[in-house]
Each structure stands twice: as C-alpha cells, then as structure tokens.
N, C-alpha and C positions, 0 to 999 in steps of 0.2 A: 686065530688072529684075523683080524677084518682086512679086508683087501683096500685097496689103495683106495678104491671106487667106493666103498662104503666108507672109508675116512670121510672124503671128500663131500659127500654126498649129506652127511653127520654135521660137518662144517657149515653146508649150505644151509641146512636147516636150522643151526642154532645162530648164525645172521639172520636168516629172515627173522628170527624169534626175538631175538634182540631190536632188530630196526620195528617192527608189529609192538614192544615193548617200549621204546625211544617215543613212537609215535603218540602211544598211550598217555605216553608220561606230560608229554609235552602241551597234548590238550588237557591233563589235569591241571599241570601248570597255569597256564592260558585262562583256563575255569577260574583259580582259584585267585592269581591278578585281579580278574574283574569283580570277584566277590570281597578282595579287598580293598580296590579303588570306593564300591559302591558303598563300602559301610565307612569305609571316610568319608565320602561325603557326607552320612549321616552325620555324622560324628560333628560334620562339620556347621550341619544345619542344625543339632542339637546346643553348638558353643562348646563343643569339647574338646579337645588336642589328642589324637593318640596317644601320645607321649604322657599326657593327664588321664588316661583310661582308669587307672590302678585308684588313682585317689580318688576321681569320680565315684566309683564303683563303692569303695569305703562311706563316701558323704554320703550315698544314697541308701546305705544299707543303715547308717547311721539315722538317719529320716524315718525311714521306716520301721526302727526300731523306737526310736522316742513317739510316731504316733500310732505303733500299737500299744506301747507303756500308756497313752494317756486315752488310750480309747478303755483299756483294762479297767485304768480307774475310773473313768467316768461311768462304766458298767457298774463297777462296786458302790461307788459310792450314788446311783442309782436304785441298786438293789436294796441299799441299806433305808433309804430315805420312803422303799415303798414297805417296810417292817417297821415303820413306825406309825 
C-alpha cells in the first residue's frame, strides 16, 4: 500500500495535470471565439446571417448545380451541331 507521502505526492501531480489541461483548454477556447467572431464577420460582409448559414448553403449548392446542368447541355448540344 502507498504511504501517505506517495498519496500526496500522486494528488500533487494530478493538479498540476489538470490546471496544465484547464490551461490548454482555455486558450483553445479563446482560439476558437476568435475564429468564430472573424467568420462572422465574413458572413457579415458576404450579406449572410448565421442563423441563414443552412439555407445559404442550399441556394448555392442549388446554383451550382443548375449551372453545371446547363454548361452539360450547352456541351451536348455543341457537340451535336459539330456532327453535322
């Protein structure tokens, strides 16, 4: 069984490991505020709401799906026009 001194000593080390962990946490925290303040602002120079992210996201995927749909056909109907 560990003596009282090696308890003790057990204890001290898993504080510091903990406050060295706290500390960690804290400037990830701090990190990760600033990288959310600064894509707000994007967001906000862009015209977009956070709160609108989800359906932004949608309309543009929407966009870029109708002008690959019409770049496809403009290829085809390219291609056909050069077989005649």
């Amino acid at each position: 069984m560990a003596t009282v001194t090696e308890r003790l000593e057990f204890l001290k080390a898993e504080i510091e490991k903990g406050k060295t962990e706290k500390t960690r946490a804290e400037a990830n925290l701090e990190s990760l505020e600033k990288q959310r303040a600064e894509i707000e602002a994007e967001l906000k120079e862009l015209g977009v709401k956070p709160e609108e992210l989800n359906s932004e996201i949608e309309r543009l995927k929407g966009e870029i799906e109708a002008g690959l749909s019409e770049a496809e056909r403009l290829l085809q109907n390219g291609e056909r026009e050069q077989e005649r």
